[in-house]
mmCIF file of the N, C-alpha and C atoms, coordinates in Angstrom:
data_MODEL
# 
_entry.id   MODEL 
# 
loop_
_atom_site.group_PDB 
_atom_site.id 
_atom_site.type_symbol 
_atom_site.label_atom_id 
_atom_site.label_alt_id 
_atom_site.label_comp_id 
_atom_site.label_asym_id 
_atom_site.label_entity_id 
_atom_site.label_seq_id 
_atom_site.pdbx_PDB_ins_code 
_atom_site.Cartn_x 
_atom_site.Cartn_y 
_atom_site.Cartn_z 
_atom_site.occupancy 
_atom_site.B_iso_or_equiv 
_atom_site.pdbx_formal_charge 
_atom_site.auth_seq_id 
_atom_site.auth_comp_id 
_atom_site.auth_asym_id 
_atom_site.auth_atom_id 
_atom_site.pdbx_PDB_model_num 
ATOM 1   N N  . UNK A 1 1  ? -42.203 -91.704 -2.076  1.00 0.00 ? 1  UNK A N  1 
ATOM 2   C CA . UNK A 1 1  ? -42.136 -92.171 -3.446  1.00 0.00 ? 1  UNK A CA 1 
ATOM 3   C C  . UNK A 1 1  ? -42.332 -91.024 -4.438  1.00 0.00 ? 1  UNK A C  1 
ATOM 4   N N  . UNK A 1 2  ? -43.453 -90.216 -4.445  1.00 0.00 ? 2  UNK A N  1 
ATOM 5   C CA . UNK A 1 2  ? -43.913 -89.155 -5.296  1.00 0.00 ? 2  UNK A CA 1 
ATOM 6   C C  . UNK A 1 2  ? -42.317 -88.310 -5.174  1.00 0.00 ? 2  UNK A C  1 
ATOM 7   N N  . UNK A 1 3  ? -42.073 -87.671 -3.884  1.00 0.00 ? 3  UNK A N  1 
ATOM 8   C CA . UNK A 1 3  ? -40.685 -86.841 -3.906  1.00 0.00 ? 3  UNK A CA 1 
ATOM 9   C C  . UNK A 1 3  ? -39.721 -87.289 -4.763  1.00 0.00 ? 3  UNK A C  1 
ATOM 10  N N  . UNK A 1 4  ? -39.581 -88.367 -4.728  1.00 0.00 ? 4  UNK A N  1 
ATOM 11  C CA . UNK A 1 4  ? -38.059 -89.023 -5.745  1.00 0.00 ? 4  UNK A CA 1 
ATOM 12  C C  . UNK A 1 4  ? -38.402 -88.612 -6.854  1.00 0.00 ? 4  UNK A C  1 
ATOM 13  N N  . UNK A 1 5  ? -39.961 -89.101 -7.825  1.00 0.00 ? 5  UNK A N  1 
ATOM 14  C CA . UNK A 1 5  ? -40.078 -88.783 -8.901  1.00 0.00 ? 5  UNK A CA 1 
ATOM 15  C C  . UNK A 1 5  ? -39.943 -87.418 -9.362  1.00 0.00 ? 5  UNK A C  1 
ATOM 16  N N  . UNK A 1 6  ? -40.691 -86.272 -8.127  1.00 0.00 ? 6  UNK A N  1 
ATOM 17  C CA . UNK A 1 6  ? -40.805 -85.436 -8.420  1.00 0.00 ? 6  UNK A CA 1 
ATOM 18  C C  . UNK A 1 6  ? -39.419 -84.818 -8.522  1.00 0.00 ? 6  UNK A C  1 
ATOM 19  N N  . UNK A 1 7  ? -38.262 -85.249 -7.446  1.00 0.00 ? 7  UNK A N  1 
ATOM 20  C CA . UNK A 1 7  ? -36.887 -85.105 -7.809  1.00 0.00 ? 7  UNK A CA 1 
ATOM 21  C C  . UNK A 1 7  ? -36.226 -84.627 -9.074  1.00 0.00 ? 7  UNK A C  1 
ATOM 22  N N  . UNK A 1 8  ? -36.488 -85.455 -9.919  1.00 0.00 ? 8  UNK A N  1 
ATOM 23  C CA . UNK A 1 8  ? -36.304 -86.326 -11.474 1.00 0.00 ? 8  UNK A CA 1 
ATOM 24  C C  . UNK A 1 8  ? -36.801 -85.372 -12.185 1.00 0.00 ? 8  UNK A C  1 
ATOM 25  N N  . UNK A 1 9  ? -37.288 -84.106 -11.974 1.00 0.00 ? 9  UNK A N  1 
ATOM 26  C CA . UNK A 1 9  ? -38.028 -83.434 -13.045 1.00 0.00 ? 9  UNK A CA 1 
ATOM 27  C C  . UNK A 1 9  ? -37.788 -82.164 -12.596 1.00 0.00 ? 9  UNK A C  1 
ATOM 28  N N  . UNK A 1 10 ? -36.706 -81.930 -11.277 1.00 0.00 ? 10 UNK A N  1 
ATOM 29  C CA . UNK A 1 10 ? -36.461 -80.451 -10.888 1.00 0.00 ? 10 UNK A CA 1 
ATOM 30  C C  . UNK A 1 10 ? -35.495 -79.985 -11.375 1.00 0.00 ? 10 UNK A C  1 
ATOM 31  N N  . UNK A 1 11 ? -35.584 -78.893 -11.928 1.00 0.00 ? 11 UNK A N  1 
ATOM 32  C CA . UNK A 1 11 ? -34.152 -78.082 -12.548 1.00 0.00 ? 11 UNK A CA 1 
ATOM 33  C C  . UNK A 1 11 ? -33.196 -77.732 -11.152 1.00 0.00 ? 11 UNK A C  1 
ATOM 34  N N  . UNK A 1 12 ? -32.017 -77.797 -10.524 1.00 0.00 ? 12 UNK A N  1 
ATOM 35  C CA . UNK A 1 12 ? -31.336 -77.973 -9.776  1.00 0.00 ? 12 UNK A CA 1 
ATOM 36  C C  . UNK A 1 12 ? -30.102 -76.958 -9.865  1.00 0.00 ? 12 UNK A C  1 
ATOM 37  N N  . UNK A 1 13 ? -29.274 -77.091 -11.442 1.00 0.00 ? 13 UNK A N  1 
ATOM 38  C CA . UNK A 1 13 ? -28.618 -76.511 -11.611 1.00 0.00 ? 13 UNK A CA 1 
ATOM 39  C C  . UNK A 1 13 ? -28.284 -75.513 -12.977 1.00 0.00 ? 13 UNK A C  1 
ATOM 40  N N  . UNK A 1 14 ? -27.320 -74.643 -13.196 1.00 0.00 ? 14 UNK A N  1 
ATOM 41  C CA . UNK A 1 14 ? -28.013 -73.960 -13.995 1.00 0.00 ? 14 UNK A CA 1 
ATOM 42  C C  . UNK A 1 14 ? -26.878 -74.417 -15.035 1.00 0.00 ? 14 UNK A C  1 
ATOM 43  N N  . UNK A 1 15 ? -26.337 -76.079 -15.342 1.00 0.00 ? 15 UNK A N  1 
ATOM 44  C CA . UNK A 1 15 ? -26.218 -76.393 -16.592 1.00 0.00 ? 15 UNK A CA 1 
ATOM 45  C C  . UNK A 1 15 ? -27.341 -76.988 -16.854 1.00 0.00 ? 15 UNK A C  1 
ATOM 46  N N  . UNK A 1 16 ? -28.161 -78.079 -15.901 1.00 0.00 ? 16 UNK A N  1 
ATOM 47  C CA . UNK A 1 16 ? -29.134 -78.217 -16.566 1.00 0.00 ? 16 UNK A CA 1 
ATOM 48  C C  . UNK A 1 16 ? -30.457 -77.279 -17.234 1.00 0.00 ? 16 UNK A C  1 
ATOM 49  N N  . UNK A 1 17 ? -30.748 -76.387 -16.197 1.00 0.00 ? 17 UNK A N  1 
ATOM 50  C CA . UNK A 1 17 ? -31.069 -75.054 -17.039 1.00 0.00 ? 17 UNK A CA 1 
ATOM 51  C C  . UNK A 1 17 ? -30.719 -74.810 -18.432 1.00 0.00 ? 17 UNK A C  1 
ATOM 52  N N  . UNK A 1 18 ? -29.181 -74.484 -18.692 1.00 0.00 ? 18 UNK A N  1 
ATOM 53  C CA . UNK A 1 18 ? -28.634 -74.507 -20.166 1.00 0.00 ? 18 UNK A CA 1 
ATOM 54  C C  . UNK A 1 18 ? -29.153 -75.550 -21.205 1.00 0.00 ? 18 UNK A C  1 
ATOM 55  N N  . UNK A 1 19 ? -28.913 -76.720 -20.355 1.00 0.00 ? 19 UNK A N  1 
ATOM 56  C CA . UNK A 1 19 ? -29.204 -78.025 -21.642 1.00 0.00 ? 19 UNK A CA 1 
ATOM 57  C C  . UNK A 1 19 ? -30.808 -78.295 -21.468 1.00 0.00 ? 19 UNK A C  1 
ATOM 58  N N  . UNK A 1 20 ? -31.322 -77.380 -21.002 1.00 0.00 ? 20 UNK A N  1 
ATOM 59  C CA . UNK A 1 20 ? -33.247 -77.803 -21.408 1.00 0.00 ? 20 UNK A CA 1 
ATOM 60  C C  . UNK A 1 20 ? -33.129 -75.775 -22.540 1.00 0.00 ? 20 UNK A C  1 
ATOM 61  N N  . UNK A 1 21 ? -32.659 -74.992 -22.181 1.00 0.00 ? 21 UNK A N  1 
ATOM 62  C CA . UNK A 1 21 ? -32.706 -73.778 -23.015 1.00 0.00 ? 21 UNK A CA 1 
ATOM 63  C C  . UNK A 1 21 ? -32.067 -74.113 -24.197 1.00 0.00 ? 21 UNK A C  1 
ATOM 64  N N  . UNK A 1 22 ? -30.865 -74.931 -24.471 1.00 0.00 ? 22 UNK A N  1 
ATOM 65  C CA . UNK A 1 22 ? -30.927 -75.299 -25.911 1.00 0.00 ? 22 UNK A CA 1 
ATOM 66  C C  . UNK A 1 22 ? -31.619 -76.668 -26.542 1.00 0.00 ? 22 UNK A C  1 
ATOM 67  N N  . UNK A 1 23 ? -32.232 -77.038 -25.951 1.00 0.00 ? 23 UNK A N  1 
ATOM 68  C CA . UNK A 1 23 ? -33.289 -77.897 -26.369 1.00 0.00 ? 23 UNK A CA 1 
ATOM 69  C C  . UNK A 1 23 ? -34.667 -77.165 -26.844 1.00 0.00 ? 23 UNK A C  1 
ATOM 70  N N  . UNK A 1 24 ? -35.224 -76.270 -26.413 1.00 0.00 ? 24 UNK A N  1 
ATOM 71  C CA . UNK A 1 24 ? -36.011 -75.904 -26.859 1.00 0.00 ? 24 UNK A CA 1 
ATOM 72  C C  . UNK A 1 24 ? -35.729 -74.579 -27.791 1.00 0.00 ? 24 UNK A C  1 
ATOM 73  N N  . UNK A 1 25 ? -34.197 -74.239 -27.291 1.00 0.00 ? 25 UNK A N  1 
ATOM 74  C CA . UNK A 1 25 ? -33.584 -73.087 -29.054 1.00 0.00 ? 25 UNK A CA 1 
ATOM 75  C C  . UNK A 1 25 ? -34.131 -73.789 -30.258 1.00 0.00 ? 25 UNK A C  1 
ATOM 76  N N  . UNK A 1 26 ? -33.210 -74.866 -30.430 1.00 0.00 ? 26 UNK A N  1 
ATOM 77  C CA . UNK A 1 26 ? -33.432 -76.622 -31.316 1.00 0.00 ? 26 UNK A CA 1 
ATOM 78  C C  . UNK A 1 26 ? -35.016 -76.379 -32.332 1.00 0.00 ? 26 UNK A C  1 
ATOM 79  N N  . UNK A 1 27 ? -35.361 -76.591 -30.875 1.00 0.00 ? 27 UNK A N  1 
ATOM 80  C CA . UNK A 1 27 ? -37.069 -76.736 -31.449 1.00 0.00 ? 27 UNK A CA 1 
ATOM 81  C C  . UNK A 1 27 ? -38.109 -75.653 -32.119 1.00 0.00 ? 27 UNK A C  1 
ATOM 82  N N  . UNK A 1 28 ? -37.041 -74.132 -31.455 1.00 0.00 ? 28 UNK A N  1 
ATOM 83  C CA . UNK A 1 28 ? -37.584 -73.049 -32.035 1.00 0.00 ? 28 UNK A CA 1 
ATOM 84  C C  . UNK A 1 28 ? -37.215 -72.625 -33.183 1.00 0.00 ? 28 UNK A C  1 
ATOM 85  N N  . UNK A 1 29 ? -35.519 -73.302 -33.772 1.00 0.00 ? 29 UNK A N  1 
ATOM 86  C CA . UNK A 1 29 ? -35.401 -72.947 -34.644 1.00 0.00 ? 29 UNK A CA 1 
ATOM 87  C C  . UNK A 1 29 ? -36.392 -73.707 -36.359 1.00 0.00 ? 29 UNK A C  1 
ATOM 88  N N  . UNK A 1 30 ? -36.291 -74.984 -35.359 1.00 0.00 ? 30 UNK A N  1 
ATOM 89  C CA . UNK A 1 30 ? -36.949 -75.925 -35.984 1.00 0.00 ? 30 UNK A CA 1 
ATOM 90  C C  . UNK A 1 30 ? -38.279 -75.993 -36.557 1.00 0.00 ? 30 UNK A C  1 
ATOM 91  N N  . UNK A 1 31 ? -39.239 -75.061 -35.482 1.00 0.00 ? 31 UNK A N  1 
ATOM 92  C CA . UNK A 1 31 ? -40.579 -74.778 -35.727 1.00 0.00 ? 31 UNK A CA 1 
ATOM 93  C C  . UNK A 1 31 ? -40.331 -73.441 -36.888 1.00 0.00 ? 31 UNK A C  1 
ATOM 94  N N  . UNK A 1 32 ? -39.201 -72.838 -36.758 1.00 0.00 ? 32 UNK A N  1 
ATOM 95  C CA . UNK A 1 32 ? -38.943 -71.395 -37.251 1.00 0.00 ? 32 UNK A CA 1 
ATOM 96  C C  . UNK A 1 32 ? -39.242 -71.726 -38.934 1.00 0.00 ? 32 UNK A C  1 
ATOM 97  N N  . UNK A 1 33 ? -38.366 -72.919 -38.851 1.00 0.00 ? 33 UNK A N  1 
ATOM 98  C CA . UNK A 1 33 ? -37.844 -72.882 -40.579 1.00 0.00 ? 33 UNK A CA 1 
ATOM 99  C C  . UNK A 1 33 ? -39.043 -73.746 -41.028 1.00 0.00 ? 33 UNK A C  1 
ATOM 100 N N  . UNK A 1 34 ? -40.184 -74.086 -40.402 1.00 0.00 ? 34 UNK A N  1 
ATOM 101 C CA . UNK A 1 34 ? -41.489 -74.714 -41.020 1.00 0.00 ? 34 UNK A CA 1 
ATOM 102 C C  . UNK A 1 34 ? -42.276 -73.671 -41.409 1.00 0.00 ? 34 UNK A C  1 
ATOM 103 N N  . UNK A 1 35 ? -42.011 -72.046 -40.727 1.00 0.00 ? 35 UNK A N  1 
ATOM 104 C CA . UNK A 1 35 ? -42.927 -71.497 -40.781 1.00 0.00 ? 35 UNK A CA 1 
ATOM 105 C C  . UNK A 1 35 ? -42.327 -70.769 -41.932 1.00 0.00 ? 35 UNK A C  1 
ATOM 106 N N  . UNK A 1 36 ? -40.814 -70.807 -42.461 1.00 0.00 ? 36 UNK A N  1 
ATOM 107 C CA . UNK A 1 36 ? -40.580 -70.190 -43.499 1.00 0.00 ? 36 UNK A CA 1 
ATOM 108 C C  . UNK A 1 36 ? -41.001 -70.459 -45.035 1.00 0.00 ? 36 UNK A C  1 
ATOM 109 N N  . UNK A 1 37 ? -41.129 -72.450 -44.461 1.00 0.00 ? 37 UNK A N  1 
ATOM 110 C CA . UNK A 1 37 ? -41.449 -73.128 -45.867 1.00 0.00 ? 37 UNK A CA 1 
ATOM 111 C C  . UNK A 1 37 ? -43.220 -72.678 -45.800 1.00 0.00 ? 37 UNK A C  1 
ATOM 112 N N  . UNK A 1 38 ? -43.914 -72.608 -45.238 1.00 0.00 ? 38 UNK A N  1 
ATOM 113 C CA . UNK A 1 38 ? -45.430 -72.496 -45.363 1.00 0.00 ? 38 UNK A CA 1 
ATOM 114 C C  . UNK A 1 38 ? -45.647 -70.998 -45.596 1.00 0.00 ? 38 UNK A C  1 
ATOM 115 N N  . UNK A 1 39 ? -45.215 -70.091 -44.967 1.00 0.00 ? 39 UNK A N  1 
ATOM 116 C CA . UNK A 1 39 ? -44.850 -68.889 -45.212 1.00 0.00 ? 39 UNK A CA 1 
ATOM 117 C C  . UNK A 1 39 ? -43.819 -68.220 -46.140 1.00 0.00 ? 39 UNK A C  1 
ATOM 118 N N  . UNK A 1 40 ? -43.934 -68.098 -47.554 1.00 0.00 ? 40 UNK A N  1 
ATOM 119 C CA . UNK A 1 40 ? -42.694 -67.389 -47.656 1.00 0.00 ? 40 UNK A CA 1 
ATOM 120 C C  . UNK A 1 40 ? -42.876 -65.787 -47.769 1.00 0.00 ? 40 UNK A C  1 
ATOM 121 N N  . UNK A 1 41 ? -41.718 -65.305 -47.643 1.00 0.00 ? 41 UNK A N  1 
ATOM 122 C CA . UNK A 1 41 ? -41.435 -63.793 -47.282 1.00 0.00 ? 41 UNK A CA 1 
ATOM 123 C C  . UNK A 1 41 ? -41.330 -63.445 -46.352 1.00 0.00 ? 41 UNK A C  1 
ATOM 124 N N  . UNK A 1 42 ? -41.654 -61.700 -45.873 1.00 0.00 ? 42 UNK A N  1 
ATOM 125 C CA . UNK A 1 42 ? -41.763 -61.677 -44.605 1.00 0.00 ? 42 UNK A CA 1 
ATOM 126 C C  . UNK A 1 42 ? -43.108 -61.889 -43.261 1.00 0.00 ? 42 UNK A C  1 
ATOM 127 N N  . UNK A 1 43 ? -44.039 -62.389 -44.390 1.00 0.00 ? 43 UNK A N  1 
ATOM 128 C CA . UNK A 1 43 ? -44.486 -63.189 -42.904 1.00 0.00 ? 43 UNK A CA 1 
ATOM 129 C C  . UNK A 1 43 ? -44.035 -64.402 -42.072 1.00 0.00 ? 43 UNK A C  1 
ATOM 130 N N  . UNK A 1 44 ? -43.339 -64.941 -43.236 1.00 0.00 ? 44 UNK A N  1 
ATOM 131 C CA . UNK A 1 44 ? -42.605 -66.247 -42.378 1.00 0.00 ? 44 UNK A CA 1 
ATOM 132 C C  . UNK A 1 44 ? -41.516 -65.876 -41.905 1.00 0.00 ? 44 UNK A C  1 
ATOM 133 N N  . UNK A 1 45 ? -40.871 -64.317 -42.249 1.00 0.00 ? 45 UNK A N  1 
ATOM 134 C CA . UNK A 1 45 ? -39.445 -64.058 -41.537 1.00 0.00 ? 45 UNK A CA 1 
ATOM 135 C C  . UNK A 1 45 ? -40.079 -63.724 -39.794 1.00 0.00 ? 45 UNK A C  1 
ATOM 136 N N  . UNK A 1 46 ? -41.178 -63.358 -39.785 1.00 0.00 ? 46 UNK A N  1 
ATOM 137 C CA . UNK A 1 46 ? -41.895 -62.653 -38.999 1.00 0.00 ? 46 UNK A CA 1 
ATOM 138 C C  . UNK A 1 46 ? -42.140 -63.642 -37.783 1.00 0.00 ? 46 UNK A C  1 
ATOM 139 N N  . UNK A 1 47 ? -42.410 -64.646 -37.748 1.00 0.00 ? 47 UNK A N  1 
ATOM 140 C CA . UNK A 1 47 ? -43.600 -65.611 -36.936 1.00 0.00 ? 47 UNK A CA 1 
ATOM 141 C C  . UNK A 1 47 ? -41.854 -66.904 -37.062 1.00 0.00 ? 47 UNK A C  1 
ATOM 142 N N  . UNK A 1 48 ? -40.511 -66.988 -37.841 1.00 0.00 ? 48 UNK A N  1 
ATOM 143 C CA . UNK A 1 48 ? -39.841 -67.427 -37.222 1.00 0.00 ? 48 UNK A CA 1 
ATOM 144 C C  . UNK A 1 48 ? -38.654 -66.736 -36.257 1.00 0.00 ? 48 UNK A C  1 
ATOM 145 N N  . UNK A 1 49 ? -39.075 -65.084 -36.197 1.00 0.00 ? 49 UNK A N  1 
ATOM 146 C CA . UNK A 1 49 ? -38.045 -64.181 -34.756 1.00 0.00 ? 49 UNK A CA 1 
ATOM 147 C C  . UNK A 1 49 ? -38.964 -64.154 -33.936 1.00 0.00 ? 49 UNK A C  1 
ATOM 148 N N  . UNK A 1 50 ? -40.401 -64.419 -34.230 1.00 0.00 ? 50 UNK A N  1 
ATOM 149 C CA . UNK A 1 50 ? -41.212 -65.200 -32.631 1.00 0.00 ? 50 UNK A CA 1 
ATOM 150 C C  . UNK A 1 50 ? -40.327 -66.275 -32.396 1.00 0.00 ? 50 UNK A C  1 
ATOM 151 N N  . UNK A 1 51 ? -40.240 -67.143 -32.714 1.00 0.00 ? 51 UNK A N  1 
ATOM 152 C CA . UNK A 1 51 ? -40.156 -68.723 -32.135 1.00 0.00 ? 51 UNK A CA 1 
ATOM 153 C C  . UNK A 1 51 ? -38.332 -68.278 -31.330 1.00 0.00 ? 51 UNK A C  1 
ATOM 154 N N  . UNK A 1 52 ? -37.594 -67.787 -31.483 1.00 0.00 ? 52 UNK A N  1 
ATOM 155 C CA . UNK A 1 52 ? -36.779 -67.929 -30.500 1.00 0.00 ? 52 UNK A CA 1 
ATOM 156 C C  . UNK A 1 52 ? -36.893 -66.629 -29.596 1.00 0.00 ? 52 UNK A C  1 
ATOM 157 N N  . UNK A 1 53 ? -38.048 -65.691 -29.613 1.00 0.00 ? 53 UNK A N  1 
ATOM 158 C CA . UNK A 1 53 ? -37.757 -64.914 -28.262 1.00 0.00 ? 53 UNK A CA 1 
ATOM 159 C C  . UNK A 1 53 ? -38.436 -65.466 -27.242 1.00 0.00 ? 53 UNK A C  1 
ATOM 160 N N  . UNK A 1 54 ? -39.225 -65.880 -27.518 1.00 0.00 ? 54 UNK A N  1 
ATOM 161 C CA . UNK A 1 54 ? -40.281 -66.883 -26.605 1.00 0.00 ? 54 UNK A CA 1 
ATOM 162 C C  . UNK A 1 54 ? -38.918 -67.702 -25.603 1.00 0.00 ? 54 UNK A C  1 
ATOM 163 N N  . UNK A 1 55 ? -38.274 -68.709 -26.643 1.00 0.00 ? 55 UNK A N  1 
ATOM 164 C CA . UNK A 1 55 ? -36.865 -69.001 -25.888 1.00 0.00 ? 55 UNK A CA 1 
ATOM 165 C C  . UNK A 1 55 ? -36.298 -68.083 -25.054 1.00 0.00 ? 55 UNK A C  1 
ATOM 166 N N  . UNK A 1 56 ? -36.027 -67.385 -25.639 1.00 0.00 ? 56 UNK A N  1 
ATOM 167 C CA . UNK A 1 56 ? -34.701 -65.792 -24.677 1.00 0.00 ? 56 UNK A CA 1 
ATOM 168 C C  . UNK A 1 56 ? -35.839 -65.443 -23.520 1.00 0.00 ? 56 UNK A C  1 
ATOM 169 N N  . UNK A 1 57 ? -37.289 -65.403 -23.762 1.00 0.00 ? 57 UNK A N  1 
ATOM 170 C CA . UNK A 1 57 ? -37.991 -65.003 -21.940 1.00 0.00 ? 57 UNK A CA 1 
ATOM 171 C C  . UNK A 1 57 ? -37.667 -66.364 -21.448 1.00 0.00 ? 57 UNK A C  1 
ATOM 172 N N  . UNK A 1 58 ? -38.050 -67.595 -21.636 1.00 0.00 ? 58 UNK A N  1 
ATOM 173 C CA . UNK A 1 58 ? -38.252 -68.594 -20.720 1.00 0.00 ? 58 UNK A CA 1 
ATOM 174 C C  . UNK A 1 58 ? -36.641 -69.078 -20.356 1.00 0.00 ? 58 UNK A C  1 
ATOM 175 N N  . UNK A 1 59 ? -35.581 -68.465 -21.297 1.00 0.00 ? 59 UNK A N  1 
ATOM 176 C CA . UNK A 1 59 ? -34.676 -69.313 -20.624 1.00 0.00 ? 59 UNK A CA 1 
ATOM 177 C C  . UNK A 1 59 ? -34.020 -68.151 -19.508 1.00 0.00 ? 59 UNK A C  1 
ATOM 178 N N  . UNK A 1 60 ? -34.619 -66.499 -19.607 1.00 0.00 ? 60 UNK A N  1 
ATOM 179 C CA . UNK A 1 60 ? -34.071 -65.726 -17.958 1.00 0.00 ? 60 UNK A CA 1 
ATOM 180 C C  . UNK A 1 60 ? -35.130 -66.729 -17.276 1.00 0.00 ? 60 UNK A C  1 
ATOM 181 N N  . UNK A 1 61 ? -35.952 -66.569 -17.193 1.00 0.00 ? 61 UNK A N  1 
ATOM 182 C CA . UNK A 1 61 ? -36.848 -67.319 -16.019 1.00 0.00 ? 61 UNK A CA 1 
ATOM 183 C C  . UNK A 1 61 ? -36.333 -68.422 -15.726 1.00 0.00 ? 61 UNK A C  1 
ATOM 184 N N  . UNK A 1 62 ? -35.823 -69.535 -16.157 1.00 0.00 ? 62 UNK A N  1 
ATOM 185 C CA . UNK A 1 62 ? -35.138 -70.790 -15.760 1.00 0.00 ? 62 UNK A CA 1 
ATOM 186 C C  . UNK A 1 62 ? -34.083 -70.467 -14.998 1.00 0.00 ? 62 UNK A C  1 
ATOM 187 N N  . UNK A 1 63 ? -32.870 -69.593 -15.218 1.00 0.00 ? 63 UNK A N  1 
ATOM 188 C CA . UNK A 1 63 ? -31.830 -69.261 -15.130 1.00 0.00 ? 63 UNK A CA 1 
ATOM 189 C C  . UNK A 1 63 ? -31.965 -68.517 -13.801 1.00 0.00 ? 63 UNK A C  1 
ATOM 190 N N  . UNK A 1 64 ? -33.088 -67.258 -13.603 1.00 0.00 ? 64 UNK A N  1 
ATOM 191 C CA . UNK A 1 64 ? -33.661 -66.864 -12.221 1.00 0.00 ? 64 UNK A CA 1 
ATOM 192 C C  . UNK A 1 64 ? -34.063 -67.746 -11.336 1.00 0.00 ? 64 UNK A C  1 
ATOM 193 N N  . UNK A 1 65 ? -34.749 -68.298 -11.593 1.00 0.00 ? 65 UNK A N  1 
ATOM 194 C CA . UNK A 1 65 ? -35.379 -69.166 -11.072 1.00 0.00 ? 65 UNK A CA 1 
ATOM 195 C C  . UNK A 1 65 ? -34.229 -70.561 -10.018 1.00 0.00 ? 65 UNK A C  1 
ATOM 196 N N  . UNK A 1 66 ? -33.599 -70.939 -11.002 1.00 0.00 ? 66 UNK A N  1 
ATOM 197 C CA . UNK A 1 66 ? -32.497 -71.726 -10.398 1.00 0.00 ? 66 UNK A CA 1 
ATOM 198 C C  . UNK A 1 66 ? -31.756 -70.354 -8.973  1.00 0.00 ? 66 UNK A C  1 
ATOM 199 N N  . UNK A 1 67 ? -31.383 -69.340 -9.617  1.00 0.00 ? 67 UNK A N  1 
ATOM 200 C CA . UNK A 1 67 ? -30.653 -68.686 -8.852  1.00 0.00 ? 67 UNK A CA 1 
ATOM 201 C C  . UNK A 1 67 ? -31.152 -68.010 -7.595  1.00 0.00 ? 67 UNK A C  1 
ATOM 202 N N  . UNK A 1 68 ? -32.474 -67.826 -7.582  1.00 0.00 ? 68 UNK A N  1 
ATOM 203 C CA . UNK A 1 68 ? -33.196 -67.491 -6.315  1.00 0.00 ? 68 UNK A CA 1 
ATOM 204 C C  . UNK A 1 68 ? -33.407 -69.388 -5.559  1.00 0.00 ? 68 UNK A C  1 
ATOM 205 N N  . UNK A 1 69 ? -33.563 -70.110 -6.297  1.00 0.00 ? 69 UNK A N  1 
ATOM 206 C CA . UNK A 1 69 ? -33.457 -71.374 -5.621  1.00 0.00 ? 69 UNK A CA 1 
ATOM 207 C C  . UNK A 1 69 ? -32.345 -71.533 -4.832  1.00 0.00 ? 69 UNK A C  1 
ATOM 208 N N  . UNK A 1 70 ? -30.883 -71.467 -5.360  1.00 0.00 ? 70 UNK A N  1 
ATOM 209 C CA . UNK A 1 70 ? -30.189 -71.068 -4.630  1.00 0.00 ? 70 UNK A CA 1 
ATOM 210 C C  . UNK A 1 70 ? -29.512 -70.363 -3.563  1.00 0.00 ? 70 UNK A C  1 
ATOM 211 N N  . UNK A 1 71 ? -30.300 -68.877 -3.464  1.00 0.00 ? 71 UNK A N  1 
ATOM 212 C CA . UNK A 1 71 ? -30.390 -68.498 -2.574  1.00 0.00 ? 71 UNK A CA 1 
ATOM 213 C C  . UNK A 1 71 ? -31.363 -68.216 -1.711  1.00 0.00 ? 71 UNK A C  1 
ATOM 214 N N  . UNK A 1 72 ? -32.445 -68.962 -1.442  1.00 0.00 ? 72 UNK A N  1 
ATOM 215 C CA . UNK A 1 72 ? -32.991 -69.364 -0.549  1.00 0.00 ? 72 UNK A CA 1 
ATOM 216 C C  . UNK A 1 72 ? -33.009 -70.355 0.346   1.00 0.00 ? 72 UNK A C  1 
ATOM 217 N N  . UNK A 1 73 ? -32.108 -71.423 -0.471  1.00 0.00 ? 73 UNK A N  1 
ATOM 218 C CA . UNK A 1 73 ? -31.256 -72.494 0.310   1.00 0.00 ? 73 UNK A CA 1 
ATOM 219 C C  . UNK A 1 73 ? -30.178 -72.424 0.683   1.00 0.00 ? 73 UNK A C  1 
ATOM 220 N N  . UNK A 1 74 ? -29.540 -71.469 0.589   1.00 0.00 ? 74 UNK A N  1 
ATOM 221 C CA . UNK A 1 74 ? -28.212 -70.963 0.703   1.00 0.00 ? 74 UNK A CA 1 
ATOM 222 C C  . UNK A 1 74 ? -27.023 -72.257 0.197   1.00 0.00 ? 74 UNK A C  1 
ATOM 223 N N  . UNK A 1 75 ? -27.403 -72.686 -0.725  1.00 0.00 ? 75 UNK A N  1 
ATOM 224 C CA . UNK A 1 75 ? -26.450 -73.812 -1.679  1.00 0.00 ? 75 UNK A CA 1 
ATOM 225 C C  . UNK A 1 75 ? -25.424 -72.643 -2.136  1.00 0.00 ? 75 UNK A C  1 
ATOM 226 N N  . UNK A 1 76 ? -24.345 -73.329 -1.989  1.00 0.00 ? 76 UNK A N  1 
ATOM 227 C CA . UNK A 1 76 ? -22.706 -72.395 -2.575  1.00 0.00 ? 76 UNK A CA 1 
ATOM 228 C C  . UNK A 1 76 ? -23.264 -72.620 -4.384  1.00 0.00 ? 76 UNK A C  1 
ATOM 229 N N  . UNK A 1 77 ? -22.512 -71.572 -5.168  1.00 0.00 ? 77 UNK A N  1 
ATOM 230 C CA . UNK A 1 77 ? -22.298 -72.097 -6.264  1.00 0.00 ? 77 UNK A CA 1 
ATOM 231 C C  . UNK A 1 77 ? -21.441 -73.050 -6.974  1.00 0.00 ? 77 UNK A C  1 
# 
């Protein structure tokens, strides 16, 4: 039972990879432009080119991650 669920929550392939990395672009840009309205100038230019590199590390790691999954199972692409 737990396996199925846990199924349901594994990144597998690397579109889904893609469509969870622009989901949280979305959210970075989103958090970005709050920090411009509370911030203006360049501290808010500052603290919103944080919010999408944070994105650009976690989405190689997803993207690795799938691809060493792959080849450790030896799944074709």
């Amino acid at each position: 039972m737990w396996t199925r669920i846990k199924r349901l929550f594994t990144i597998k392939t690397k579109f889904e990879a893609f469509v969870i990395i622009y989901g949280l672009a979305m959210g970075a840009v989103e958090r970005g432009m709050h920090y411009l309205q509370q911030y203006p100038g360049w501290q808010g230019w500052m603290l919103f080119c944080c919010c999408p590199i944070a994105v650009f590390m976690v989405g190689g790691v997803l993207i690795d991650s799938v691809e060493r999954r792959r080849e450790e199972w030896g799944q074709p692409e």
